[in-house]
Legacy VTK file of the C-alpha trace (Angstrom):
# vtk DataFile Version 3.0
C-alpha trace
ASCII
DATASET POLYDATA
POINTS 91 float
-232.654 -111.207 120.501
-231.215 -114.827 120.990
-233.937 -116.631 119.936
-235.374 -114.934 116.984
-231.616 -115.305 114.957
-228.900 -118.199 114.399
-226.919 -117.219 116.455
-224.595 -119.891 116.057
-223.998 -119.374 112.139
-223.895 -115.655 112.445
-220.552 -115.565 115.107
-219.495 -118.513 112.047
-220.121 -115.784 109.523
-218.537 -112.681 111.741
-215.717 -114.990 112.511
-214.783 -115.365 108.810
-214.872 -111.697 108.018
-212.824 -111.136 110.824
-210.495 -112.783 109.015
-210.871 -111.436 105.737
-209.987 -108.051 107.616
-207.039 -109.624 109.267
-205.913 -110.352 106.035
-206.624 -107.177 104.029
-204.657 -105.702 106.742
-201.747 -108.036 106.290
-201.845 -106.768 102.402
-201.077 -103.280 103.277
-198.531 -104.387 105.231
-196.780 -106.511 103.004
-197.088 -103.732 100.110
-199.236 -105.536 97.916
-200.593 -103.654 94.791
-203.495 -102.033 95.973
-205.687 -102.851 92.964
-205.897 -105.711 94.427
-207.204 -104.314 97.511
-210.278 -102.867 96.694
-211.925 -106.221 95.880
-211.010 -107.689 99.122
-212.406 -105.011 100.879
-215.781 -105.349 98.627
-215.934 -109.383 99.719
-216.078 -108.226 103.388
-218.683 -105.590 102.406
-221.019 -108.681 101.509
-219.903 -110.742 103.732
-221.209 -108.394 106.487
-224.488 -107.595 103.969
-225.249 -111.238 104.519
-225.012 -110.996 108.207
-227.159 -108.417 108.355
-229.711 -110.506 105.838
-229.351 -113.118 108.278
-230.854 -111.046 111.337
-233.367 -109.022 110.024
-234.979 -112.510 108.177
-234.824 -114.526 112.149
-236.102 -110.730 113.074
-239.423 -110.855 110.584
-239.646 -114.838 111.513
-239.698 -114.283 115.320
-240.231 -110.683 116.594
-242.108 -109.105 113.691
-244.585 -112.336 113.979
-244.793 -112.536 117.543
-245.319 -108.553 117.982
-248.092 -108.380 115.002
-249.582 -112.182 116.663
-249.478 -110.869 120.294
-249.113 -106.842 120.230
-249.218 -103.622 118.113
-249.073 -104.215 114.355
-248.483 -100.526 114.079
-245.622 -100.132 116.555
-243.534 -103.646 115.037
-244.325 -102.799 111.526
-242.693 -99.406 112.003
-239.463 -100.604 114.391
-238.734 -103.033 111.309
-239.067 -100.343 108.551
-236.662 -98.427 110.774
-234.232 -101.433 110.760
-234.684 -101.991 106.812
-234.208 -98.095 106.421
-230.667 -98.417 109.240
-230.010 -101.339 107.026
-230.016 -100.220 103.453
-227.980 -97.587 104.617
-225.410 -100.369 105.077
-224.501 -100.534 101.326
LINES 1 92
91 0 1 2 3 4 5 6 7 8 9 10 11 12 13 14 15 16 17 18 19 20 21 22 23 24 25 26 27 28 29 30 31 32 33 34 35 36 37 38 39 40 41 42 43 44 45 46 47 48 49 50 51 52 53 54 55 56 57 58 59 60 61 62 63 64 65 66 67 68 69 70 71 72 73 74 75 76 77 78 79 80 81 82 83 84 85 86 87 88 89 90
């Protein structure tokens, strides 16, 4: 799985969202208005959306390829429609 993502700029990515929920947790806390919420909690949304953009692209680029290249077009084909499917259920 190492190879076929950046794996580097996604625990970048994952680190900043961590943060974003640190901090929408600090909101409750400190009693903001929760309209205010709500759109915090939408940036982390995307910000995780991205992340997952970010692996399934290095997945098509490396193990999609490789399997369709070097294995059963069938078999990878399907796995990835499963992810896309897993992954559109993200949103």
């Amino acid at each position: 799985m190492r190879q076929c993502m950046d794996a580097d700029n996604l625990h970048r990515r994952l680190k900043k969202i961590i943060g974003q929920v640190q901090a929408i947790d600090r909101m409750i806390d400190e009693d903001v208005p929760c309209e205010h919420i709500p759109s915090q909690l939408n940036a982390a949304k995307s910000a995780l959306h991205g992340c997952g953009q970010v692996v399934l692209e290095g997945h098509i680029r490396h193990c999609v390829r490789d399997g369709i290249e070097h294995g059963d077009a069938e078999k990878n084909i399907a796995n990835f429609t499963k992810a896309v499917k897993r992954f559109s259920n993200m949103s």
